[in-house]
C-alpha positions in Angstrom: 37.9 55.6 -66.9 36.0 54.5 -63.6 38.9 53.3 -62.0 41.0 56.3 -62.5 38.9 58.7 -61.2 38.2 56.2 -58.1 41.7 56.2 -57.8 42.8 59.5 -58.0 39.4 60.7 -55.1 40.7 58.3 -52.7 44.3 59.1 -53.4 43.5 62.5 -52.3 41.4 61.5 -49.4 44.3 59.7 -48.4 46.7 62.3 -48.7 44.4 65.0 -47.2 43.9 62.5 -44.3 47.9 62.1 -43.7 48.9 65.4 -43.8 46.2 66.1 -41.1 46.8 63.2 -38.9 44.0 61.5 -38.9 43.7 57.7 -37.6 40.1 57.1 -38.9 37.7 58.0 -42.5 33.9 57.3 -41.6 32.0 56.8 -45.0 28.2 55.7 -44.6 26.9 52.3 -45.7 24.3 53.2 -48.6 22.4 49.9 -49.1 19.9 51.3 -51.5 19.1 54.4 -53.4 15.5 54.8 -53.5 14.1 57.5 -55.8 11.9 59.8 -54.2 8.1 60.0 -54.7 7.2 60.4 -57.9 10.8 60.7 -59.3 10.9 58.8 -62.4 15.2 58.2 -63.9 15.5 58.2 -66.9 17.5 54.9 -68.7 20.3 56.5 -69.5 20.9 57.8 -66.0 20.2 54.2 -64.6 23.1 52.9 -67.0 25.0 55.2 -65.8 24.3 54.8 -62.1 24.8 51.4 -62.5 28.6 52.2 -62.6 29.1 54.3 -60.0 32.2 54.6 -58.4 30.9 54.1 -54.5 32.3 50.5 -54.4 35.4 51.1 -56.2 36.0 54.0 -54.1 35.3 52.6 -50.4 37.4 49.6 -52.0 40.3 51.6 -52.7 40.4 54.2 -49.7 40.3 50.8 -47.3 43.9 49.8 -49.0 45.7 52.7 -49.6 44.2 53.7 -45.6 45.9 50.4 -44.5 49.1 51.4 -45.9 49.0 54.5 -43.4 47.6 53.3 -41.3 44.4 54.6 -41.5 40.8 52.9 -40.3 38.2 53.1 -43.0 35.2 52.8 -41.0 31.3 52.2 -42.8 28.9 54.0 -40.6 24.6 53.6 -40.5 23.9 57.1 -42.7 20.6 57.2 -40.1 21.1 60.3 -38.2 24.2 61.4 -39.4 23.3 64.6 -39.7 22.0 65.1 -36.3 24.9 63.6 -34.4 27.1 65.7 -32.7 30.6 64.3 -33.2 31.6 65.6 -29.7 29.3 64.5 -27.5 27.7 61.9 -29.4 24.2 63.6 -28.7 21.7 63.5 -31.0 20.1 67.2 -31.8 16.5 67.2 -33.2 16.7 70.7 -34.4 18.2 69.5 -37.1 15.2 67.6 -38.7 13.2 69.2 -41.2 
């Protein structure tokens, strides 16, 4: 079940990405998912995390990009949201 919905995501990033041109899909590199202080998982939830599509998903958006050409590029997810695409500035307003 895993693999299809990986499958069918990246097939429509894919497609979304052809029909608008585009040569590159950034995805951040998430080493580690830390819970935050004082938030306990529950077991089930950490079974389930365990098979979480991010692998299968950057996996399969890097081959299908190849076959259009696409880049697939893993990006540092540190400041992300404080970049500015354009000018590559960083904007501190943007921290909380």
């Amino acid at each position: 079940m895993n693999d299809s919905y990986a499958h069918k995501i990246s097939n429509e990033i894919i497609e979304i990405a052809v029909k608008y041109g585009v040569d590159v899909i950034v995805i951040e590199h998430l080493r580690k998912f830390r819970n935050r202080k004082g938030e306990k998982r529950s077991k089930k939830f950490n079974r389930k995390f365990t098979y979480w599509l991010k692998g299968k998903l950057e996996f399969n958006l890097r081959y299908k990009g190849l076959e259009h050409s696409i880049l697939v590029k893993s990006v540092n997810p540190a400041f992300t949201s404080q970049i500015c695409s354009l000018r590559s500035a960083v904007y501190f307003v943007n921290r909380q």
